[in-house]
N, C-alpha and C positions, 0 to 999 in steps of 0.2 A: 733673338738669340735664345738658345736654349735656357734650360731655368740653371743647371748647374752650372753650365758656362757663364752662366752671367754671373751667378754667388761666387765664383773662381775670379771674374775680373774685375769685381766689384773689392774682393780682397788683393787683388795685384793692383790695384787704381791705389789702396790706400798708403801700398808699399812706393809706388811712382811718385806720390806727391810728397810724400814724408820724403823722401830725396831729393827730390827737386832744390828743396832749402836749402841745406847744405853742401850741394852739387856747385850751386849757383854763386854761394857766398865766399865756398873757397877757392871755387872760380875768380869772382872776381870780387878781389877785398874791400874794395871800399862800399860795396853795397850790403847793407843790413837787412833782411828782410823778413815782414810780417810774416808769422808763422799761421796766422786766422787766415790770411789771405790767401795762403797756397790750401789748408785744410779746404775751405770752401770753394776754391776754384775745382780741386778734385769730387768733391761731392755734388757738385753743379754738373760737373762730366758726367760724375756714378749715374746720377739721376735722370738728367736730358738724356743723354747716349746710350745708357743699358737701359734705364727703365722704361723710356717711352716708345722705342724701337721694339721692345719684348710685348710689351702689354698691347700696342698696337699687333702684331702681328698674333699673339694670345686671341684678342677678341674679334679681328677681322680676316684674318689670314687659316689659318689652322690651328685650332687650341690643342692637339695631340703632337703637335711638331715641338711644343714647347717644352714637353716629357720626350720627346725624341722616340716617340713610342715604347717606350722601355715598363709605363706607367700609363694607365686609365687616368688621364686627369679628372675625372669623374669622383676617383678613391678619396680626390688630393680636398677637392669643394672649393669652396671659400679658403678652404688655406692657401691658397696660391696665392690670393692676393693680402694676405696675412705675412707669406715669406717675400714677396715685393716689399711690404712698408716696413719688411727688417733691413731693405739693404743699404740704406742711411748706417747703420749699426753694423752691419758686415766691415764696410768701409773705415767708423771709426777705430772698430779694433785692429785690423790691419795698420791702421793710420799708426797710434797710439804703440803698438807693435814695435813697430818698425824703425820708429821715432828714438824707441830704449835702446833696442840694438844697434842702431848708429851712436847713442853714448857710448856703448860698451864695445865699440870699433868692431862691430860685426855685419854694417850696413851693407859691406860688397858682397859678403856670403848669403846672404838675405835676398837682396834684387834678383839675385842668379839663382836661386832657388824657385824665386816667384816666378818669373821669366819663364824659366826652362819645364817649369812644373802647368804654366797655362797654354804650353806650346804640348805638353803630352801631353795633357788631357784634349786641347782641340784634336789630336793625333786619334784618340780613341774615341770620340766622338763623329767624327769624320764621315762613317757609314750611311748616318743617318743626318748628319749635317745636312748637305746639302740637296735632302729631300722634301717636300710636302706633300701632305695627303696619302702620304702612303699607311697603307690599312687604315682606311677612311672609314669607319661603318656608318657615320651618320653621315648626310650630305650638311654640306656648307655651304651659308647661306640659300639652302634647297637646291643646290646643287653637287653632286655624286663627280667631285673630279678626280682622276685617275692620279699615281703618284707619278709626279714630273720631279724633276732637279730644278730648284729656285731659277735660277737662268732661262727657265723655261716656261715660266708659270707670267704671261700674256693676258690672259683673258677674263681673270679676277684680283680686283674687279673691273669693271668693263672701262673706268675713266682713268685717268691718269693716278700717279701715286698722290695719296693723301687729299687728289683733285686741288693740289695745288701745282706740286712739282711736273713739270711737261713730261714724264717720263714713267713707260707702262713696265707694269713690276719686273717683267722679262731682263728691262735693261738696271730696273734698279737694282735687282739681287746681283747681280753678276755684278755690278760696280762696288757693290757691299761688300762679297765675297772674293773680290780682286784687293780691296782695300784692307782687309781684315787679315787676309796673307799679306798684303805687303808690310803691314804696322804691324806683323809680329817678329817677320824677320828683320825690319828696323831695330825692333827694340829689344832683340836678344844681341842683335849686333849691338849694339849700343851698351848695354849692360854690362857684354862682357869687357868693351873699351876703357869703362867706366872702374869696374874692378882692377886690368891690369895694371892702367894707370895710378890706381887708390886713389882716385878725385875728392873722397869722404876725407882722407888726411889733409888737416888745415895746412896750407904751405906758410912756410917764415917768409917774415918781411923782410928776411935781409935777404 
């Protein structure tokens, strides 16, 4: 994923898990639960799902797709992978964030903010989303490949994905990119169910 899309859902990850807790609790009452244990279930996500997916496609795939061409990653050095080992830290303040404002009954203005805010920005990223290689000046891995649309990008590299997964990157981006639109209109859906309801309001026990 791109690097700002990913510092965007890396702070909308830490807004989802900090809700999750008391989604769940006033849900349903008699469960109590670890608040360590949803922080690190989300940062296990931040980390597995943004960062290893980026940094992989960073060093193998196209390292200019990751500035979306807007930036010479060239300019950026070593800092790219200086703002990867920040997004532990993107996440906690989000987390932390998010956490206050649900004391101060402001958690459904919050999620719907997040939400509707990582759904514009995929919106104005979008052009350059779902290209690779495009204004390629150097070849990768010595090879000069034209810009394709991810769905399309077959033939690097020549094994299958990761040479684990049976499946050549053609079919994996297009399942990435099917799934990434469907998990966002789940989850604005959802968000806004979440607010009209006020799920964050503790219900009486009588």
């Amino acid at each position: 994923m791109p690097l700002l899309w990913d510092i965007w859902m890396s702070f909308v990850a830490g807004f989802v898990f900090s809700s999750l807790k008391p989604l769940i609790e006033n849900k349903f009452k008699k469960y109590k639960l670890n608040d360590t244990l949803f922080f690190s279930l989300g940062l296990s996500f931040n980390q597995l799902v943004i960062v290893l997916i980026s940094v992989w496609i960073y060093t193998e795939i196209d390292p200019n797709w990751i500035m979306l061409y807007w930036i010479d990653t060239k300019i950026l050095g070593n800092a790219i992978h200086f703002i990867y080992a920040c997004f532990p830290f993107f996440y906690l303040v989000s987390y932390k964030a998010n956490k206050r404002l649900i004391e101060l009954n402001r958690g459904r203005l919050s999620l719907i903010v997040a939400a509707t805010s990582w759904i514009i920005l995929t919106l104005l990223v979008s052009p350059n989303f779902f290209i690779v290689f495009k204004n390629n000046d150097a070849p990768t891995h010595g090879v000069d490949y034209s810009a394709q649309y991810l769905w399309h990008v077959t033939s690097f590299p020549s094994e299958n994905i990761l040479w684990i997964i049976p499946l050549d990157l053609g079919l994996f981006f297009l399942a990435f990119f099917l799934i990434v639109i469907f998990l966002l209109l789940i989850f604005e859906i959802l968000v806004f169910i979440v607010a009209w309801k006020d799920y964050f309001k503790p219900k009486s026990n009588h």
